[in-house]
C-alpha positions as CSV (number, residue, x, y, z in Angstrom):
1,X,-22.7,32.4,-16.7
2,X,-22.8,33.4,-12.8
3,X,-21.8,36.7,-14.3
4,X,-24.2,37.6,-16.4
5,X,-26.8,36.4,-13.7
6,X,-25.4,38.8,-11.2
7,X,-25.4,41.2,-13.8
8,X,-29.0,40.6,-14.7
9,X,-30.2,41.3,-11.4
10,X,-28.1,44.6,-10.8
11,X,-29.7,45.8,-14.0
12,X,-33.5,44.8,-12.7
13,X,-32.8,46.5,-9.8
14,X,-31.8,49.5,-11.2
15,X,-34.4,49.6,-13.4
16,X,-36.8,49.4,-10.9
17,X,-35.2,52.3,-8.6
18,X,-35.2,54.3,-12.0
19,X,-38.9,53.3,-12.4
20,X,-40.0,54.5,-8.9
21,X,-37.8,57.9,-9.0
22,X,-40.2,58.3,-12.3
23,X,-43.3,57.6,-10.8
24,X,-42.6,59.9,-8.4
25,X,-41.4,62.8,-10.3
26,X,-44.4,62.1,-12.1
27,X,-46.3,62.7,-9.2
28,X,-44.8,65.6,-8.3
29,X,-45.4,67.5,-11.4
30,X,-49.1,65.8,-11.2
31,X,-48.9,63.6,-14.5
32,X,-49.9,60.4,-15.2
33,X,-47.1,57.8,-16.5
34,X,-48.8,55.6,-18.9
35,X,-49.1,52.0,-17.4
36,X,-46.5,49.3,-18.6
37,X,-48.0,46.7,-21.3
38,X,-46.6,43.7,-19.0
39,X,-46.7,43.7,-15.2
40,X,-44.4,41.6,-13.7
41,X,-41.8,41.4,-10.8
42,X,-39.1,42.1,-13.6
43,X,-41.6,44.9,-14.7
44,X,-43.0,45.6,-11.1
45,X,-45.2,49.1,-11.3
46,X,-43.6,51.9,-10.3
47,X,-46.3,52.9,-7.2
48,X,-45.7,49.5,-6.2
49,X,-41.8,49.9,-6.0
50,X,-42.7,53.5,-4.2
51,X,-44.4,51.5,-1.6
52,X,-42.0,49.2,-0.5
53,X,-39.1,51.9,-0.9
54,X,-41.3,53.4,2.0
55,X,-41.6,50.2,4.0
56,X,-45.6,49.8,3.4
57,X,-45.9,46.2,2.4
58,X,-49.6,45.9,2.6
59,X,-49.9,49.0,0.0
60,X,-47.5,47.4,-2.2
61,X,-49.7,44.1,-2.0
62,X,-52.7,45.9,-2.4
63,X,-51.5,48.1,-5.2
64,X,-50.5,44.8,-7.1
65,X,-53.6,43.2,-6.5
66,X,-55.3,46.0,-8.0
67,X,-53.2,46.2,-11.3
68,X,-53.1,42.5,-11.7
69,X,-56.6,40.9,-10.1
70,X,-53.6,38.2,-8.4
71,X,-55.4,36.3,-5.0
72,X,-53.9,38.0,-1.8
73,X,-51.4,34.8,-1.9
74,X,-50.3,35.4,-4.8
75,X,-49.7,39.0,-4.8
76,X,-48.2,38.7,-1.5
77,X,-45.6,36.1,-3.2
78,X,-45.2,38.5,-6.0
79,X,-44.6,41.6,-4.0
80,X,-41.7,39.7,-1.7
81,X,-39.7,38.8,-5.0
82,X,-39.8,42.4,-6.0
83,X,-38.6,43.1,-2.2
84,X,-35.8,40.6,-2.8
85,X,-35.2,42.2,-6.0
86,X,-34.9,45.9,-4.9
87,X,-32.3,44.5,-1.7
C-alpha cells in the first residue's frame, strides 16, 4: 500500500511537469490547449504549474483564482499542495 502511494504521487508529478512543458510548447507555437474538464491540484492547469516552475506564487494564485472563482484562501491552499506536489 505505501507503494502504490509513493507511486501515485511520482506519477502526479510527472503529469503535471508533462502538462506545463505542454502549455508552454503551446505557447510557443502560439496555440491554445483546450482547458481540462476538471481543475484540481491532481489536474492543476498547466499556466498555473508554469508559474510556480518559475517561482511566481502570486501568479499561480491568481491564475487559479481566475480558472476556479476559489476565495484568495482557498486558492492560496490549493496552489501550496500543487507546490508540494511538483517538489
Amino acid at each position: 500500500m505505501f507503494g502504490d502511494s509513493a507511486r501515485i504521487t511520482r506519477l502526479e508529478n510527472e503529469v503535471a511537469r508533462l502538462t506545463a512543458l505542454i502549455g508552454a510548447m503551446a505557447q510557443q507555437l502560439g496555440i491554445e490547449v483546450p482547458p481540462s474538464s476538471e481543475v484540481s491540484t491532481h489536474n492543476p492547469p498547466a499556466e498555473v504549474v508554469e508559474a510556480l516552475r518559475s517561482g511566481n506564487k502570486i501568479l499561480a494564485i491568481k491564475l487559479w483564482r481566475k480558472r476556479t472563482s476559489d476565495s484568495l484562501a482557498s486558492a492560496k491552499d490549493q496552489v501550496e499542495a500543487i507546490e508540494r506536489q511538483l517538489g
